[in-house]
SEDO-495567 format. One record per residue (C-alpha): residue number from 0; x, y, z. Coordinates in steps of 0.2 Angstrom, whole numbers. Each point is the difference from the previous one (the first is absolute). Layout:
BEGIN
guse num: NUM&x: X&y: Y&z: Z
...
This chain:
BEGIN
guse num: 0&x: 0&y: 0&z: 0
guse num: 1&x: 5&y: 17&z: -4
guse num: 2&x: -5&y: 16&z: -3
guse num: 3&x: -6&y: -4&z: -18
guse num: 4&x: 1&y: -17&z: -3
guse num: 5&x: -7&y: -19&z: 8
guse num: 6&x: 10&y: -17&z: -2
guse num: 7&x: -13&y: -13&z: 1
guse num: 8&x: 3&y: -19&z: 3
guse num: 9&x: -15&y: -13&z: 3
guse num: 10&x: 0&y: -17&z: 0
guse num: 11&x: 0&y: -7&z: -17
guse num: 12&x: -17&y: -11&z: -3
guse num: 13&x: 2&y: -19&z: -10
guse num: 14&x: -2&y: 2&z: -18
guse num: 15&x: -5&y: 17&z: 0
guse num: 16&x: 3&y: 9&z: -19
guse num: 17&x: -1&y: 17&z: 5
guse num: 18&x: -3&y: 11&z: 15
guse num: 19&x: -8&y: 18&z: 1
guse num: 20&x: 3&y: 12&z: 10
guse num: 21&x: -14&y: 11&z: 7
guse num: 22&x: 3&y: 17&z: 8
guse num: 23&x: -12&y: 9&z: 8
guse num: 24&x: -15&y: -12&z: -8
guse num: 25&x: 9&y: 5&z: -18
guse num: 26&x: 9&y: -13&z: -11
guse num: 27&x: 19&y: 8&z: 2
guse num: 28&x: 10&y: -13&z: -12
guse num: 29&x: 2&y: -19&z: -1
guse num: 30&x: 12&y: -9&z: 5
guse num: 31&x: 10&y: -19&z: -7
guse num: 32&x: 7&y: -2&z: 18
guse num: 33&x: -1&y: 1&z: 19
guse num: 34&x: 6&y: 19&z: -1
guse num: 35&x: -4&y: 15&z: -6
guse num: 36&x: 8&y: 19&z: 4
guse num: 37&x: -12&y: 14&z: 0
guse num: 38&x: 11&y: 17&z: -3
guse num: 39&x: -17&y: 9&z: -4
guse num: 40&x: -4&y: 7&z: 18
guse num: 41&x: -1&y: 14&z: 9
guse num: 42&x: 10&y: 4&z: 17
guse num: 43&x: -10&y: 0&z: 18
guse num: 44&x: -16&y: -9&z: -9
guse num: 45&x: -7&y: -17&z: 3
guse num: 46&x: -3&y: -11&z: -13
guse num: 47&x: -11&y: -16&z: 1
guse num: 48&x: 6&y: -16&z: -11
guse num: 49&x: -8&y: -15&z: -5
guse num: 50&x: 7&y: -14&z: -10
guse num: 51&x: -11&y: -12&z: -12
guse num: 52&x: 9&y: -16&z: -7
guse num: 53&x: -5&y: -6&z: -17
guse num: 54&x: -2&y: -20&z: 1
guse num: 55&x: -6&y: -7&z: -13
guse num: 56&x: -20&y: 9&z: -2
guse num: 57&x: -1&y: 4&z: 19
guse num: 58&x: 8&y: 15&z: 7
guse num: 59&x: 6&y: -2&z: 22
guse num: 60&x: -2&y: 16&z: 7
guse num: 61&x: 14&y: 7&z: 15
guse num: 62&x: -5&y: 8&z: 16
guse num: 63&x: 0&y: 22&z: -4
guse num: 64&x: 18&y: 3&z: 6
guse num: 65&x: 0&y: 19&z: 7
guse num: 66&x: 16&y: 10&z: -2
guse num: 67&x: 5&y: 16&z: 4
guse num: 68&x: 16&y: 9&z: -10
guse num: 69&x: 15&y: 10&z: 10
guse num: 70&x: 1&y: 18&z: 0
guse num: 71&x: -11&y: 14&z: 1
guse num: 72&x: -17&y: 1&z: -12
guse num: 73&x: 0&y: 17&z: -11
């Protein structure tokens, strides 16, 4: 975590093609792997993440993960 930026690691799921990445409730990007960087923030704001794995026709859904950036909001 930084000021502008949020290294994210979640437990890859079994056969899982694809994961997406959710910020804030909005489709952010997707990801082939277990990590994603998000350098697209904003300092002193809290973000809320969700992760969606892609197996097969089904989509497993993560718990929201709430985060707030360092430094001072504008």
């Amino acid at each position: 975590m930084t000021d502008t930026s949020a290294d994210l690691y979640w437990n890859a799921v079994p056969n899982a093609t694809t994961y997406q990445i959710f910020k804030n409730g909005v489709f952010d990007v997707s990801s082939s792997n277990a990590h994603e960087l998000d350098r697209s923030l904003t300092a002193g704001t809290s973000y809320t993440f969700v992760v969606k794995a892609e197996v097969g026709t089904n989509y497993y859904e993560s718990e929201p993960l709430t985060v707030t950036t360092t430094g001072t909001a504008l």
